[in-house]
Predicted model as a PDB file, atoms N, CA, C, CB and O in Angstrom, pLDDT in the B-factor column:
MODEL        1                                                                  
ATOM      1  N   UNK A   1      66.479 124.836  93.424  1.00 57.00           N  
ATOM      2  CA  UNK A   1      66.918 125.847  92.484  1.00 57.00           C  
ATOM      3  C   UNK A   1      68.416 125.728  92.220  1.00 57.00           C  
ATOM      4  CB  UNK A   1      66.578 127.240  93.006  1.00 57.00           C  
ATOM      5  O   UNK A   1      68.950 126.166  91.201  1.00 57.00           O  
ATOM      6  N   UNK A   2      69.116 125.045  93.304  1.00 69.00           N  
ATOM      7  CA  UNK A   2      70.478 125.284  92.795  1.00 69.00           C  
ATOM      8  C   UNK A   2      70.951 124.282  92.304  1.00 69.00           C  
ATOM      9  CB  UNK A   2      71.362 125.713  93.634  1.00 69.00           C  
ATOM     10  O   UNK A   2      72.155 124.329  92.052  1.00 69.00           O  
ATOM     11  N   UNK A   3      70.057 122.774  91.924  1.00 76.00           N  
ATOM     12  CA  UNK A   3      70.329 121.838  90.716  1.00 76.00           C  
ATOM     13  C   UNK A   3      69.747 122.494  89.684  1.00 76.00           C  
ATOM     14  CB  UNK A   3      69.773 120.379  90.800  1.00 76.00           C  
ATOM     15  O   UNK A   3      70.638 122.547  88.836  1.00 76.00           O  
ATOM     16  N   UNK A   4      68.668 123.087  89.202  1.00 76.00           N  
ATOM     17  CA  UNK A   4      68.161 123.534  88.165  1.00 76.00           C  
ATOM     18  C   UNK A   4      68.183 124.811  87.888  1.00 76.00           C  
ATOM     19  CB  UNK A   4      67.161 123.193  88.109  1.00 76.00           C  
ATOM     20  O   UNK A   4      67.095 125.346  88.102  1.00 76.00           O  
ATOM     21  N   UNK A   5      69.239 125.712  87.381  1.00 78.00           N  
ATOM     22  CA  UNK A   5      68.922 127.269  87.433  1.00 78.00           C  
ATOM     23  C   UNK A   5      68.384 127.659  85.701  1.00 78.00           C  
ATOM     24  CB  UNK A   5      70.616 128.280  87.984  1.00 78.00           C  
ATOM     25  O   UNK A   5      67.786 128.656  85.300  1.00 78.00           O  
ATOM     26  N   UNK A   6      68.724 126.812  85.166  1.00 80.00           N  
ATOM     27  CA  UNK A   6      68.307 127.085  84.011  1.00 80.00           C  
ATOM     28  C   UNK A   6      67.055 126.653  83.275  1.00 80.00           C  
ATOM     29  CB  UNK A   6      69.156 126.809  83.449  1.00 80.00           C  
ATOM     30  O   UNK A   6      66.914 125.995  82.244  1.00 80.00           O  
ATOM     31  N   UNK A   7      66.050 127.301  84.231  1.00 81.00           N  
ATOM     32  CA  UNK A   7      64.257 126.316  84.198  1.00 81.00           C  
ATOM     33  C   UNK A   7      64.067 128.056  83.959  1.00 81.00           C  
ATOM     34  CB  UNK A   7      63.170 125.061  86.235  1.00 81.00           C  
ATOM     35  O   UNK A   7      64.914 128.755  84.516  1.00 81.00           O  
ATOM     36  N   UNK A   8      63.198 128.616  83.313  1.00 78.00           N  
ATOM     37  CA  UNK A   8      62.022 129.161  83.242  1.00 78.00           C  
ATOM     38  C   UNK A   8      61.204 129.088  84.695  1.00 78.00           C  
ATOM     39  CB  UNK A   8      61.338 128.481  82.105  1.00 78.00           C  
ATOM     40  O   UNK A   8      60.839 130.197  85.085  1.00 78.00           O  
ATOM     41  N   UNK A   9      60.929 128.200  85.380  1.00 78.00           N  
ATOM     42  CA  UNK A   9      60.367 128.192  86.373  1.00 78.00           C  
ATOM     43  C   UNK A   9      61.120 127.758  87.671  1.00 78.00           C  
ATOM     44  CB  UNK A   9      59.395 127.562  86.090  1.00 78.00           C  
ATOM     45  O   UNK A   9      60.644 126.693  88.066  1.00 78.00           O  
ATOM     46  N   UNK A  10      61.970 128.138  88.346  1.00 74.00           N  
ATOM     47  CA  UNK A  10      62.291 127.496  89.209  1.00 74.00           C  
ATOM     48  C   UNK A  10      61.719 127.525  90.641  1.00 74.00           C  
ATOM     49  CB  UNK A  10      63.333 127.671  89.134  1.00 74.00           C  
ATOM     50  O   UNK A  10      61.074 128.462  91.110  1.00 74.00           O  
ATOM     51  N   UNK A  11      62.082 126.219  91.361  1.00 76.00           N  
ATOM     52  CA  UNK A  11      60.879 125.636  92.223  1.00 76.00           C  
ATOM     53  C   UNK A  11      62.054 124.917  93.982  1.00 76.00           C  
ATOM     54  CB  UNK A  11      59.796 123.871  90.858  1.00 76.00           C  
ATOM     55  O   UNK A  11      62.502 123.773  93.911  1.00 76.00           O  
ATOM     56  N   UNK A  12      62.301 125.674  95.124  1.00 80.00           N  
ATOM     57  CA  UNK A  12      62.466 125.188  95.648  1.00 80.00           C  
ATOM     58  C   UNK A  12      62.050 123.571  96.177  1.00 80.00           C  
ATOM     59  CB  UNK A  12      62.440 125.966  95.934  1.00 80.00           C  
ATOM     60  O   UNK A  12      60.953 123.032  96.320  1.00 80.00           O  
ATOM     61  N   UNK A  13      63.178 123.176  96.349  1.00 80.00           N  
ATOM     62  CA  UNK A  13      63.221 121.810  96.913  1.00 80.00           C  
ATOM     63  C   UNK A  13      62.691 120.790  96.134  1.00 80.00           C  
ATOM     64  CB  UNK A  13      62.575 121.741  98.102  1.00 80.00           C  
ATOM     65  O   UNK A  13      61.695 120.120  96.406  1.00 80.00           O  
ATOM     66  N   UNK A  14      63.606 120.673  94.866  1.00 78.00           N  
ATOM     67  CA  UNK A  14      63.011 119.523  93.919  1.00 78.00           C  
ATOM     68  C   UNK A  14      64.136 118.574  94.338  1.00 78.00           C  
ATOM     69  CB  UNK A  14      62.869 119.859  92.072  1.00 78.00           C  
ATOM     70  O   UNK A  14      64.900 118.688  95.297  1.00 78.00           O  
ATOM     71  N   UNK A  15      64.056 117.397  93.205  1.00 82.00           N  
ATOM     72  CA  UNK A  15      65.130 116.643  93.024  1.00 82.00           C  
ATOM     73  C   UNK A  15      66.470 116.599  93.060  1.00 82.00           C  
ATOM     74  CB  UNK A  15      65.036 116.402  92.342  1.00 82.00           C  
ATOM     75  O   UNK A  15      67.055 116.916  92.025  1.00 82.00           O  
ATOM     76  N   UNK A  16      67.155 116.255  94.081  1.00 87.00           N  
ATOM     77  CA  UNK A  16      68.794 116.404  93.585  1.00 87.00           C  
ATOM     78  C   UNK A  16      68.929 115.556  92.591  1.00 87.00           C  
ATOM     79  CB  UNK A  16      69.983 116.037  94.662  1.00 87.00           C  
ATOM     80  O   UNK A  16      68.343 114.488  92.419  1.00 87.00           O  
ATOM     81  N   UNK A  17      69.968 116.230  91.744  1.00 88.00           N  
ATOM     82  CA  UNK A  17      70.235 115.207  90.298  1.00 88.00           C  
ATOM     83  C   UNK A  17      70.506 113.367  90.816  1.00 88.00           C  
ATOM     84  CB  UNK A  17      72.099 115.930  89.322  1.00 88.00           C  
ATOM     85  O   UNK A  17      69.878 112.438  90.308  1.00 88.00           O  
ATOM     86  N   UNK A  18      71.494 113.216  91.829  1.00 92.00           N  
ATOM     87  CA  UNK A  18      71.532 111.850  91.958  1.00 92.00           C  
ATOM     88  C   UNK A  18      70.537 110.932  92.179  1.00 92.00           C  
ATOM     89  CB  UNK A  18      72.198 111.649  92.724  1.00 92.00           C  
ATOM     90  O   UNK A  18      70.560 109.745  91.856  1.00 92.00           O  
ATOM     91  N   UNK A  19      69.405 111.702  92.908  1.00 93.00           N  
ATOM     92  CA  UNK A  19      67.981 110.675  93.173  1.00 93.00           C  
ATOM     93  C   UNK A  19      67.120 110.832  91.720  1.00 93.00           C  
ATOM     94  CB  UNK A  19      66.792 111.344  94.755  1.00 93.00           C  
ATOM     95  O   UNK A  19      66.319 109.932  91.468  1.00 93.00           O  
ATOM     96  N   UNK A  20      67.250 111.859  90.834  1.00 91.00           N  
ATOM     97  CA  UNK A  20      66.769 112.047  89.712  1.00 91.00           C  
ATOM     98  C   UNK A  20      67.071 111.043  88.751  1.00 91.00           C  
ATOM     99  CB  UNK A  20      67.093 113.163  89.346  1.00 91.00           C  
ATOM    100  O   UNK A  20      66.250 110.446  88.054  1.00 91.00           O  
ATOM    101  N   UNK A  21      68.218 110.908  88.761  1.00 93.00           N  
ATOM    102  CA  UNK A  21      68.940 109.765  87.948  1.00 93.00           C  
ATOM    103  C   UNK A  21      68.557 108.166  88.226  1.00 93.00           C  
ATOM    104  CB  UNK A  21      70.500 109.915  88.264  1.00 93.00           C  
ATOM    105  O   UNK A  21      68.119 107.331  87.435  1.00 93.00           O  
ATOM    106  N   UNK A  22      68.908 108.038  89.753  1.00 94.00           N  
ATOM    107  CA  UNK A  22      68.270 106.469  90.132  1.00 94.00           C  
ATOM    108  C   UNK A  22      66.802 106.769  89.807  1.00 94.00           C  
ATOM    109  CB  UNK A  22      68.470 105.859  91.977  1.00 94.00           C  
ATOM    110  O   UNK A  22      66.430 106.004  88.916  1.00 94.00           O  
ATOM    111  N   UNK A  23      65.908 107.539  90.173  1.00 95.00           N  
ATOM    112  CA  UNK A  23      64.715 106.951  89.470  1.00 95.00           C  
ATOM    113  C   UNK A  23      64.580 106.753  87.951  1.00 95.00           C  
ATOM    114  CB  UNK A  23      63.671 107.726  89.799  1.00 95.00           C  
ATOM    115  O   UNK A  23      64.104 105.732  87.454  1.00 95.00           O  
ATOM    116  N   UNK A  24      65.066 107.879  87.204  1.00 95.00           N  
ATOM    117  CA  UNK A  24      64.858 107.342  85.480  1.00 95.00           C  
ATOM    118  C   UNK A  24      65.359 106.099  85.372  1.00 95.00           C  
ATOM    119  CB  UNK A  24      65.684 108.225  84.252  1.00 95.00           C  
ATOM    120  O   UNK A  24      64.803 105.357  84.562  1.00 95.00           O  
ATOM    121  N   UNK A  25      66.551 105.560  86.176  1.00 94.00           N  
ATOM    122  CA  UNK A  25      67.031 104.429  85.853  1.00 94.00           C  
ATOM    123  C   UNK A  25      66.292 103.190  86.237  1.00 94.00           C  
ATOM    124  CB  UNK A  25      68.189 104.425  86.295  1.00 94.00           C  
ATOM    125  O   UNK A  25      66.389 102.139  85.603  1.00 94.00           O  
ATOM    126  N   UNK A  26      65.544 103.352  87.306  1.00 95.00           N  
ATOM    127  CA  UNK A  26      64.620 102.559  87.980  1.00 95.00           C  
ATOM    128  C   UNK A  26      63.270 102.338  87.269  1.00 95.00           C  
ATOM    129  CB  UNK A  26      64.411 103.141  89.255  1.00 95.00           C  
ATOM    130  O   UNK A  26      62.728 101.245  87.430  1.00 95.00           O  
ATOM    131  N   UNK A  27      62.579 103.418  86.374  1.00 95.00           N  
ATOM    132  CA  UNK A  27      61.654 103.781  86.460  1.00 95.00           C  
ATOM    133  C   UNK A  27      61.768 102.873  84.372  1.00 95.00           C  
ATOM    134  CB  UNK A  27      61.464 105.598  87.172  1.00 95.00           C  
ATOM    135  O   UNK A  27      61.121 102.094  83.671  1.00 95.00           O  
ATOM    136  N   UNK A  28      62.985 103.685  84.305  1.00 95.00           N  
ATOM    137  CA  UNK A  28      63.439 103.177  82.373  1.00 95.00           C  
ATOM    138  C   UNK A  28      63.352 101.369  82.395  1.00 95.00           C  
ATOM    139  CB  UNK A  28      65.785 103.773  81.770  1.00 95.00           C  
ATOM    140  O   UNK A  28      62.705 100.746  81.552  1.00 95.00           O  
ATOM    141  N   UNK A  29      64.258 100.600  83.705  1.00 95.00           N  
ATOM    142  CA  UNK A  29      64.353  99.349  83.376  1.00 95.00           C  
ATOM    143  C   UNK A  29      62.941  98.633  84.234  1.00 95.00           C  
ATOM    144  CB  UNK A  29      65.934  98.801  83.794  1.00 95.00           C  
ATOM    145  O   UNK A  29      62.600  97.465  84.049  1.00 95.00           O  
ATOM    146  N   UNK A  30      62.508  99.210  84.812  1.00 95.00           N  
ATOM    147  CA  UNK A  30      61.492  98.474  85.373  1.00 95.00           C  
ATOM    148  C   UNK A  30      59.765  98.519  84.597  1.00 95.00           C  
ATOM    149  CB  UNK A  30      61.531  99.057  86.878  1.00 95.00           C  
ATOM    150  O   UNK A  30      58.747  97.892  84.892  1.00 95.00           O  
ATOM    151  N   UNK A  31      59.996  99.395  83.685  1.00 95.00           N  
ATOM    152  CA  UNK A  31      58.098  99.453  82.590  1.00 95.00           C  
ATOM    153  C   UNK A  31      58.781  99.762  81.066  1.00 95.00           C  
ATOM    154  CB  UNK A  31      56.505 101.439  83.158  1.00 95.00           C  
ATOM    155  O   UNK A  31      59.936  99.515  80.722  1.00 95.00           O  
ATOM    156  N   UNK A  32      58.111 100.145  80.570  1.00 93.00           N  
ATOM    157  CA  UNK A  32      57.950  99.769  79.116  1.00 93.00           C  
ATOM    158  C   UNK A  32      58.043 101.025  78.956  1.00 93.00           C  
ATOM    159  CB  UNK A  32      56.710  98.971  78.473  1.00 93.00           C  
ATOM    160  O   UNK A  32      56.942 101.558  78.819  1.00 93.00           O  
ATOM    161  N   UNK A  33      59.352 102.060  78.900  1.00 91.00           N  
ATOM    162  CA  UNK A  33      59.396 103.169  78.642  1.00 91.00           C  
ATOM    163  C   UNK A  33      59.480 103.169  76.930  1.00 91.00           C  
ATOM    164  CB  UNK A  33      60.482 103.768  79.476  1.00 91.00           C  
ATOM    165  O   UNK A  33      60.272 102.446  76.326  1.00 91.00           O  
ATOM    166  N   UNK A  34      58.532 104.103  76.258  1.00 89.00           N  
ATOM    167  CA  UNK A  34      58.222 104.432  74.789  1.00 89.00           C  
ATOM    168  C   UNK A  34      58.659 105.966  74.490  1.00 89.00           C  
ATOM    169  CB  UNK A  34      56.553 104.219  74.478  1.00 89.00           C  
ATOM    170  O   UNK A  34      58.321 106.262  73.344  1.00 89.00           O  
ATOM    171  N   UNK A  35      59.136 106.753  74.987  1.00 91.00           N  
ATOM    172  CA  UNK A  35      59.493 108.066  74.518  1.00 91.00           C  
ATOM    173  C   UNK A  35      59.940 108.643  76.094  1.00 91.00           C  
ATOM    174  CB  UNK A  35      58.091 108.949  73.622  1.00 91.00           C  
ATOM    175  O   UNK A  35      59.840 108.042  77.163  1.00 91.00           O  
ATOM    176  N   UNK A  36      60.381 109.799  75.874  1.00 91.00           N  
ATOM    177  CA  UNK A  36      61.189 110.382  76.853  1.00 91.00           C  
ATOM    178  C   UNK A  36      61.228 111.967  76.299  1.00 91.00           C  
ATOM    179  CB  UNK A  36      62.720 109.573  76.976  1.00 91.00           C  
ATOM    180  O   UNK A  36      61.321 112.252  75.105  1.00 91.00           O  
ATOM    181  N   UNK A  37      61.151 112.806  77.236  1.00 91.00           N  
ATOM    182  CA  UNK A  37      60.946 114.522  76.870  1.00 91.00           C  
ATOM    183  C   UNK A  37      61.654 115.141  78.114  1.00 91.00           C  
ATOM    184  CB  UNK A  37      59.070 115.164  76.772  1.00 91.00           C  
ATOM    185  O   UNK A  37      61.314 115.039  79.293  1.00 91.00           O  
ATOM    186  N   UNK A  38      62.784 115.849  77.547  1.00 88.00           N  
ATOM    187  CA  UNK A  38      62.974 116.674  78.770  1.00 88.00           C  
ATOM    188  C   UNK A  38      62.745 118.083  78.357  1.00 88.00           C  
ATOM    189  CB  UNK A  38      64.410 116.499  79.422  1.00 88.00           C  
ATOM    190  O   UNK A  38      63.281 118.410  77.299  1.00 88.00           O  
ATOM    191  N   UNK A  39      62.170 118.825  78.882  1.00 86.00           N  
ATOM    192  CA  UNK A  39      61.224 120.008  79.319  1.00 86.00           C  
ATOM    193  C   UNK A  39      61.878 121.593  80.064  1.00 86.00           C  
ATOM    194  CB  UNK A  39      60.222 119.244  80.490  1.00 86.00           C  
ATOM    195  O   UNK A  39      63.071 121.346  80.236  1.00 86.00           O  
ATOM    196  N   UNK A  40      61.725 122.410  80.340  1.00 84.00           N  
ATOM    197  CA  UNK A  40      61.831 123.330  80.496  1.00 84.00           C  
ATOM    198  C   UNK A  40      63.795 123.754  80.891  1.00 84.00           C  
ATOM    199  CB  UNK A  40      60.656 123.469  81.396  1.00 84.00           C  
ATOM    200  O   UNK A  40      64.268 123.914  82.016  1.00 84.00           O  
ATOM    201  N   UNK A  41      64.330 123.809  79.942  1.00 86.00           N  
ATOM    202  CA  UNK A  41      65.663 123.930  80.158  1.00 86.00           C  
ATOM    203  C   UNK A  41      65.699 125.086  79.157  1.00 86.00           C  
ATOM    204  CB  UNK A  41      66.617 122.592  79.927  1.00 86.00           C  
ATOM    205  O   UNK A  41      65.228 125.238  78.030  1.00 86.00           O  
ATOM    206  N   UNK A  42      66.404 125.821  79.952  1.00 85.00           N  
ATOM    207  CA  UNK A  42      66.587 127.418  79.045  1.00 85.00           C  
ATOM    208  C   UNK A  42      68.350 127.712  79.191  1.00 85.00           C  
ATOM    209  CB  UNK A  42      65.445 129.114  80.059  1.00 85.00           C  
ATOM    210  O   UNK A  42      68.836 128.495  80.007  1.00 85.00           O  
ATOM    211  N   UNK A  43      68.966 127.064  78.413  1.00 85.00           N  
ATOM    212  CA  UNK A  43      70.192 127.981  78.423  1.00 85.00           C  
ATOM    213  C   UNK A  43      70.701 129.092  78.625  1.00 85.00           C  
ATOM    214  CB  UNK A  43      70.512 128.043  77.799  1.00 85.00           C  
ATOM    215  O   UNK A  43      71.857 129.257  79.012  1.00 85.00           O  
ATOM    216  N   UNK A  44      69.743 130.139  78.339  1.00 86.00           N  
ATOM    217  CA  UNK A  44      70.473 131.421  78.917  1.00 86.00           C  
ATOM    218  C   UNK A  44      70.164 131.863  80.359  1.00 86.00           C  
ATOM    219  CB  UNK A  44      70.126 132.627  78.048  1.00 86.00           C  
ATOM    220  O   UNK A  44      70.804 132.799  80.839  1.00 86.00           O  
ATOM    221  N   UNK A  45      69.147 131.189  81.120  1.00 84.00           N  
ATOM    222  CA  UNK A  45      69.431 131.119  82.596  1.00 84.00           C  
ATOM    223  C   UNK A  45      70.622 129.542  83.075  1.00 84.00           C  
ATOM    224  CB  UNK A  45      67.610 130.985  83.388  1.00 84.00           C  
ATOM    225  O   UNK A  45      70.534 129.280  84.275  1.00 84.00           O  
ATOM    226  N   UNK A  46      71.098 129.089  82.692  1.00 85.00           N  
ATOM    227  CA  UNK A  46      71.996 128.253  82.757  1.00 85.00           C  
ATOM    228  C   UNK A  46      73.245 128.381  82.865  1.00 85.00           C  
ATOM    229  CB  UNK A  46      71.887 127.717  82.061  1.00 85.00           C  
ATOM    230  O   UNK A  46      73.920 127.378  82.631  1.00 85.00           O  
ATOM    231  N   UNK A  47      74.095 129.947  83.340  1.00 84.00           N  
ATOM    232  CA  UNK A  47      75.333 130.024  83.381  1.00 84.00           C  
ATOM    233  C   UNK A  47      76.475 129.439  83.823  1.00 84.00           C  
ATOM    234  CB  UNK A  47      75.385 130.675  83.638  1.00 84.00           C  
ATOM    235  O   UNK A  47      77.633 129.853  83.767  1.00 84.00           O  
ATOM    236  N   UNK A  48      76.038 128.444  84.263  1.00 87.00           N  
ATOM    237  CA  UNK A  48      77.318 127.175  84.669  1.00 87.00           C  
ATOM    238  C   UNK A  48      77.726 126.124  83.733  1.00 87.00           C  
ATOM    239  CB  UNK A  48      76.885 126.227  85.888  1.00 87.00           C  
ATOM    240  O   UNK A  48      78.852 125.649  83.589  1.00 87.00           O  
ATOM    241  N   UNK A  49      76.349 125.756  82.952  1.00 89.00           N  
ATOM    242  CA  UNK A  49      76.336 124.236  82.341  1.00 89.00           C  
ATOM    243  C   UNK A  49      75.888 123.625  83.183  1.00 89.00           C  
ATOM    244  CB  UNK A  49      77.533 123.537  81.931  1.00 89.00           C  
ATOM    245  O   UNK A  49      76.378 122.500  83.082  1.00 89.00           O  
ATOM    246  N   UNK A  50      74.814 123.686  84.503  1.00 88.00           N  
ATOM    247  CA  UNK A  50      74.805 122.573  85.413  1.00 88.00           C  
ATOM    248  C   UNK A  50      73.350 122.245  85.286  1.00 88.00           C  
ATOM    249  CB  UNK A  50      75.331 122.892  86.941  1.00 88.00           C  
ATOM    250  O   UNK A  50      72.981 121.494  86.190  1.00 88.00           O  
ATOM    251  N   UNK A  51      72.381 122.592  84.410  1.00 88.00           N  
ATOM    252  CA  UNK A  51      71.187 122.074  84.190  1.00 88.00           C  
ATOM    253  C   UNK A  51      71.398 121.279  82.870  1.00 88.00           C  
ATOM    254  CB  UNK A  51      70.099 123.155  84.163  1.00 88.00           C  
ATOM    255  O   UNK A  51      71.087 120.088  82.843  1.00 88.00           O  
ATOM    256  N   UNK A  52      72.021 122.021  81.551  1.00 90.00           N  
ATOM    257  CA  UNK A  52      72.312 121.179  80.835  1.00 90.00           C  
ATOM    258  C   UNK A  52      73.041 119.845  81.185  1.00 90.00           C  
ATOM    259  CB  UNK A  52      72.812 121.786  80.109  1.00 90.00           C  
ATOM    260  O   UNK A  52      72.509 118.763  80.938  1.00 90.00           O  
ATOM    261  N   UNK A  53      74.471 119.963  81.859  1.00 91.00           N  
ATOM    262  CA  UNK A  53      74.733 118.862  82.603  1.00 91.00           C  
ATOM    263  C   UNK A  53      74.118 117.654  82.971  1.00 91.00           C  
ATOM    264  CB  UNK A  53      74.928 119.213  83.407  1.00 91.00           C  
ATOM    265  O   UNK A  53      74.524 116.503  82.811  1.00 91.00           O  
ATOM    266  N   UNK A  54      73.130 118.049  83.462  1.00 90.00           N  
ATOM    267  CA  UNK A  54      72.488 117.037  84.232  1.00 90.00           C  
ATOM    268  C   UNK A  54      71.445 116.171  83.557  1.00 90.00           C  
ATOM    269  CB  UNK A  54      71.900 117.651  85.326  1.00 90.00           C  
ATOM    270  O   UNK A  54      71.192 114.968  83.620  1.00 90.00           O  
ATOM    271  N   UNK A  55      70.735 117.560  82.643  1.00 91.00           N  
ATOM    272  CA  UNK A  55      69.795 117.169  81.302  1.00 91.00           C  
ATOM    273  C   UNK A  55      70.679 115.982  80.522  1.00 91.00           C  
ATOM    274  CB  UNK A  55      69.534 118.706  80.111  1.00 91.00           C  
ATOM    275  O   UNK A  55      69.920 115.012  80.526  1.00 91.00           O  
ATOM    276  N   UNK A  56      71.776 115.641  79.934  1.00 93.00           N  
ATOM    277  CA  UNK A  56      72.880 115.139  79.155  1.00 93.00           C  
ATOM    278  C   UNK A  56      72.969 113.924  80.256  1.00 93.00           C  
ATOM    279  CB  UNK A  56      74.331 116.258  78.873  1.00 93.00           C  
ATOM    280  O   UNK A  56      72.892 112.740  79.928  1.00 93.00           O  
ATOM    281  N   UNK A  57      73.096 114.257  81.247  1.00 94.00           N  
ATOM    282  CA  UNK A  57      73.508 113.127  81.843  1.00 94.00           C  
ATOM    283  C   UNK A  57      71.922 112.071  82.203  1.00 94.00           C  
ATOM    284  CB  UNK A  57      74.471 113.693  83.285  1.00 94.00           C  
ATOM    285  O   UNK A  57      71.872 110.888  81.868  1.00 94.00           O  
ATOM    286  N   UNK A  58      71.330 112.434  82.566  1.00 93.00           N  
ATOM    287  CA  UNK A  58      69.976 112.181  82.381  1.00 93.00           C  
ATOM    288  C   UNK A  58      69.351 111.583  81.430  1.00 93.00           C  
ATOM    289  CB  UNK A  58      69.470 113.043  82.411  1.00 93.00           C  
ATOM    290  O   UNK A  58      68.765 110.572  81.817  1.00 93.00           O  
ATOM    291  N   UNK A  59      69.195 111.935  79.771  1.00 95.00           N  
ATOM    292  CA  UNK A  59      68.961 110.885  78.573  1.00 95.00           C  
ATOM    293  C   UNK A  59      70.019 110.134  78.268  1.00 95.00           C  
ATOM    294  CB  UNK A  59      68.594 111.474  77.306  1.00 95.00           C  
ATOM    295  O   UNK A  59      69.612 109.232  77.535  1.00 95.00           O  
ATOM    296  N   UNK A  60      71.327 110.021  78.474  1.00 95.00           N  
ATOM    297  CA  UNK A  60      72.247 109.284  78.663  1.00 95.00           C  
ATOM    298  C   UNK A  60      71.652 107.745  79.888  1.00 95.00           C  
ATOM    299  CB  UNK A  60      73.449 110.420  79.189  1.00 95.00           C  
ATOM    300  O   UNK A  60      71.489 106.557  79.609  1.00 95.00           O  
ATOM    301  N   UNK A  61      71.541 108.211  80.720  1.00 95.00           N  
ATOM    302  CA  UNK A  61      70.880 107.293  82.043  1.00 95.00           C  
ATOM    303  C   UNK A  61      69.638 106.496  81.243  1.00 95.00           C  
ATOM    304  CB  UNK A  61      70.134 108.468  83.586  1.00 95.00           C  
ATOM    305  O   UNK A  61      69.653 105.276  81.081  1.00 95.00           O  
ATOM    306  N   UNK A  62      68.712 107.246  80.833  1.00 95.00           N  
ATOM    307  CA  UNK A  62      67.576 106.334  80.348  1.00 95.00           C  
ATOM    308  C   UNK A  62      68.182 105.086  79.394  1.00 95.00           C  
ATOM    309  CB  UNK A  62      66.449 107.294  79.440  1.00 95.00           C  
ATOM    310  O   UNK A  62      68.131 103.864  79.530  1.00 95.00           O  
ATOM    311  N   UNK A  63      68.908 106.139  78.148  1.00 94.00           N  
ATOM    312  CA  UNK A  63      69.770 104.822  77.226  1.00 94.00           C  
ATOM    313  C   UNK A  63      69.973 103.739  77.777  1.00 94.00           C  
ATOM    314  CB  UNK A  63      71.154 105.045  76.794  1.00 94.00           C  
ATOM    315  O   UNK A  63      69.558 102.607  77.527  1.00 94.00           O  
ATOM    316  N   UNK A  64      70.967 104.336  78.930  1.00 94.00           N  
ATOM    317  CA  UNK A  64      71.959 102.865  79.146  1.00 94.00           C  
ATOM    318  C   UNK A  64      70.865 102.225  79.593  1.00 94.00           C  
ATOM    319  CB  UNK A  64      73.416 102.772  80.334  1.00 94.00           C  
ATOM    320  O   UNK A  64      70.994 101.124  79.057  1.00 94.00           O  
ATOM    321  N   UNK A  65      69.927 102.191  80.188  1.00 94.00           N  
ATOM    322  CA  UNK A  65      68.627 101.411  80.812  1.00 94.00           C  
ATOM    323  C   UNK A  65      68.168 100.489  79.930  1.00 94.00           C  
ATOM    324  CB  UNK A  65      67.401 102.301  81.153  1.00 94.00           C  
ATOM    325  O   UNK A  65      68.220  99.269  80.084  1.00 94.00           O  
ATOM    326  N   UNK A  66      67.618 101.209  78.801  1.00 93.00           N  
ATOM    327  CA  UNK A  66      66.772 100.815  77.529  1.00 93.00           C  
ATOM    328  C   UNK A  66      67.699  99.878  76.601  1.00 93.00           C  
ATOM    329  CB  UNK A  66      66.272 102.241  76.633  1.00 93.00           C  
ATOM    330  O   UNK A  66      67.184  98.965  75.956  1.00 93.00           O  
ATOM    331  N   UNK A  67      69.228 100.161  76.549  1.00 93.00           N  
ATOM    332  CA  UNK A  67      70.384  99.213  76.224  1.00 93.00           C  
ATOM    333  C   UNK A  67      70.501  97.838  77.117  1.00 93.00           C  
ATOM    334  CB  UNK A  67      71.732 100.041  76.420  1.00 93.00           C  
ATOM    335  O   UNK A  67      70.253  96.681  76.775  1.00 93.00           O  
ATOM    336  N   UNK A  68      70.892  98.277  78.190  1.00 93.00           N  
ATOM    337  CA  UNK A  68      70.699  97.392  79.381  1.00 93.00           C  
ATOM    338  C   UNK A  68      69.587  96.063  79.206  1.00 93.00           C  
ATOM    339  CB  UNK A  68      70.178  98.399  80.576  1.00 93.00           C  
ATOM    340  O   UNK A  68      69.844  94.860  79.145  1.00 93.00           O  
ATOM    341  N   UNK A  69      68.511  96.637  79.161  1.00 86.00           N  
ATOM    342  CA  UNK A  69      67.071  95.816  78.642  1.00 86.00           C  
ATOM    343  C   UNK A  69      66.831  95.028  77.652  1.00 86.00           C  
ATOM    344  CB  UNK A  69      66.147  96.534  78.338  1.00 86.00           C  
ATOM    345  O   UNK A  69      66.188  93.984  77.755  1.00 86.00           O  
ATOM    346  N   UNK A  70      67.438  95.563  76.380  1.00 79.00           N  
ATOM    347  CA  UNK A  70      67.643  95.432  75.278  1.00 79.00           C  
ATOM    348  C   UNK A  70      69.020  93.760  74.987  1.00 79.00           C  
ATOM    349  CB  UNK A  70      68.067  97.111  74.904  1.00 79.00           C  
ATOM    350  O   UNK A  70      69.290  93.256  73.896  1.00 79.00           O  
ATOM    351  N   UNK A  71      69.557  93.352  76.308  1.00 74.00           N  
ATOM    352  CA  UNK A  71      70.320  92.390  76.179  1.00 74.00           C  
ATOM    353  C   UNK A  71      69.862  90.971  76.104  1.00 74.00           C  
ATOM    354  CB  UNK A  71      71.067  92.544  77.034  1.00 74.00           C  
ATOM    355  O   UNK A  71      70.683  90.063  75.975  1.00 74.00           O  
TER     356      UNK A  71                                                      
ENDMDL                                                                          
END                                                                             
């Protein structure tokens, strides 16, 4: 909950953003990623910026993957 406060649902003991990130990055350059959705982010439970944050930093991560690939 305290990487994600701005979920509609929040869920002890998920992902810390840094292992979140190595897997999209793992997960983007290693298969044939075709679309990408990120999902339950509610800004007005978000009073820090730290779900958006991470959301931003997160389709950013896939890019550079799919760029990366793309060489």
């Amino acid at each position: 909950m305290e990487f994600a406060p701005g979920t509609g649902t929040p869920e002890p003991g998920g992902f810390a953003p840094i292992d979140l990130l190595r897997a999209i990055r793992r997960l983007t350059l290693e298969t044939n990623v075709v679309g990408m959705d990120v999902m339950e982010l509610a800004p007005a439970y978000d009073h820090a910026d730290v779900m958006i944050n991470n959301a931003h930093r997160l389709i950013w991560e896939a890019l550079a993957a799919l760029s990366f690939k793309k060489r």
